[in-house]
Structure formats: structure tokens, C-alpha cells
N, C-alpha and C positions, 0 to 999 in steps of 0.2 A: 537892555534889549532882551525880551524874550524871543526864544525860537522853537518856533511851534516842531513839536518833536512825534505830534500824532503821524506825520508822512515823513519820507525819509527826505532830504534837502537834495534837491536840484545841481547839476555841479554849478552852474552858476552864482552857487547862494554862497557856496563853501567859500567862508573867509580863507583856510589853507590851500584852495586850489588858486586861488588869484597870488598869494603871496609866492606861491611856490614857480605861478609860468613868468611871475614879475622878475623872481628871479633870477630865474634863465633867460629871460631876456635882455637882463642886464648881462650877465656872465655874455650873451652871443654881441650884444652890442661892445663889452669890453675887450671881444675877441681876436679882434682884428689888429689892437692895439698890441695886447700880450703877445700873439703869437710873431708878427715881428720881432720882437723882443726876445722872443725865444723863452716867455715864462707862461705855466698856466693861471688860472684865476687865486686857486689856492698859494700858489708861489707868492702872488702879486701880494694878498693878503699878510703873509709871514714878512715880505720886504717891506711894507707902509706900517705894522706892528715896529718891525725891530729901526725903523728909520726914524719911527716917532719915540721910543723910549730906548733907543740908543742901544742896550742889552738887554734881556729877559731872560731868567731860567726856562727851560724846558716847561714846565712845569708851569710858568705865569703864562708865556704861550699857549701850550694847549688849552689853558682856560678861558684867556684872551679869543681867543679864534674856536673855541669850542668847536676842539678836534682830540682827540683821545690820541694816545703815544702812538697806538697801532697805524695811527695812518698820519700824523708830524713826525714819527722817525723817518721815514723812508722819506719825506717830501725835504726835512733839514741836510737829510743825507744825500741826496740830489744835488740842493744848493752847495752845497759845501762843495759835493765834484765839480762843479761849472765855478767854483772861487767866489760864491754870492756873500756867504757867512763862511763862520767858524762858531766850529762849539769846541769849548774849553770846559775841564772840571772846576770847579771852584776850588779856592783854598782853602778855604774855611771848611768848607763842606764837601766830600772827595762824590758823595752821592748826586750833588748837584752841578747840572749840566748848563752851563751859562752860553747865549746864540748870540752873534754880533754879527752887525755888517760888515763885507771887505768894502776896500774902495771900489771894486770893481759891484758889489750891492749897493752902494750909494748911489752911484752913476745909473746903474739900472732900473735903481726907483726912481732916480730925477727923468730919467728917459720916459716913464710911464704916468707922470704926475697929472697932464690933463684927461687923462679917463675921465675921473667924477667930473669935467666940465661938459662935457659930451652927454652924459648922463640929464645933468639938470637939465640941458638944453633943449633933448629932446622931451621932456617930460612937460614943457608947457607948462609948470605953474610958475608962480608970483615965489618973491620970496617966502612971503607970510606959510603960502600952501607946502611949498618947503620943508620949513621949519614946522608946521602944524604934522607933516608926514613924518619925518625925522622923530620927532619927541613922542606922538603914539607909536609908532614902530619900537623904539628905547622899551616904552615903559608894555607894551605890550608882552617883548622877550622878556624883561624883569618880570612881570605875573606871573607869567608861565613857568620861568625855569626857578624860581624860587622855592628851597623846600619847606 
């Protein structure tokens, strides 16, 4: 696809202005859910990372969630006050900081699990249109953040 660059684009046209209010509409559709719970979106995101690989260093996290230290220390350091995680140093490695879920993190991501149902729900497509979203979405952050 070419994009004519003689005019400036319309906000309409901007493929990053749709992705960005789709965004937040998800996050305000997820909202309702989270905040009973008493976690925010970013929280929710670190508890479905560490529920699905069980523990991650600091460090596979922030990459995972492409979030830099400066804004997952304060948010693991949070969890960990409320008993979500713990981070432990490693043994092996005293520089590496290893996150896990408590049980009382388990329980709090099992309490949040149908979000992404409410999501496809309201989104009106078929499976196919789904998965056809999903897989350009993937490969589209892949393009982009590759160096």
C-alpha cells in the first residue's frame, strides 16, 4: 500500500490513531472487571504473563510486556505489597531478579480470566476475522520493533 504523502493524512487515515483509541477502549471495557478486583490494566497484564510461565526474571518480563524497569519496578513492587508476587534474587545469579505468583496471584488472575471473553464478544467478528486480527496485529509489532 502506498500512501500519498503529497497532503498530510486525515486523523481518520492514521493506521496509529485507530490502534491507539482501540486500545483504550479495550483497557475502559476491561475496566470494570479490574477495578473490582482491585488491579489496573498493567497489573492484570504482569498477573496473565507470570500465570502463564509460571516465573520470569525481571528482565524476561519487561521485555515480555515491553515496559522498561522504570515503570515494572514500581508496578512488581506494588504487587508484591498487596501479596500478588514475590521477587526473589536468583542463586545462580545474585543480579537476577526472578517474579512469581502467590496464591493469593493465582486466585486473582483466575477471578479476571473472562476479560478476553467480553472483548471478542463485543467485537462482532467470526472466528476466522479473529484470528486474521490477531496474526496481523503479531506480525505487524514484529515489523516494527525489530532492529
Amino acid at each position: 500500500m502506498e500512501i500519498d504523502t503529497t497532503q498530510p493524512l486525515p486523523l481518520d487515515d492514521h493506521l496509529c490513531f485507530s490502534l491507539y483509541a482501540t486500545s483504550r477502549a479495550i483497557q475502559k471495557l476491561y475496566h470494570d472487571g479490574l477495578s473490582a478486583n482491585g488491579i489496573t490494566y498493567p497489573q492484570y497484564l504482569v498477573l496473565v504473563s507470570l500465570y502463564q510461565y509460571k516465573n520470569l526474571s525481571v528482565k524476561e518480563l519487561g521485555e515480555l510486556l515491553s515496559l522498561d524497569s522504570g515503570t515494572l519496578t514500581p508496578l512488581l513492587k506494588r504487587l508484591e505489597n498487596e501479596g500478588l508476587v514475590v521477587r526473589k534474587r536468583s542463586k545462580e545469579d545474585e543480579r537476577v531478579v526472578n517474579v512469581y505468583l502467590t496464591e493469593a496471584g493465582i486466585q486473582k488472575r483466575e477471578a479476571v480470566k473472562d476479560l478476553p471473553k467480553a472483548l471478542v464478544g463485543k467485537s462482532g467478528f467470526t472466528k476466522e476475522e479473529w484470528n486474521t486480527l490477531e496474526s496481523l496485529s503479531k506480525k505487524l509489532y514484529k515489523n516494527i520493533t525489530k532492529g
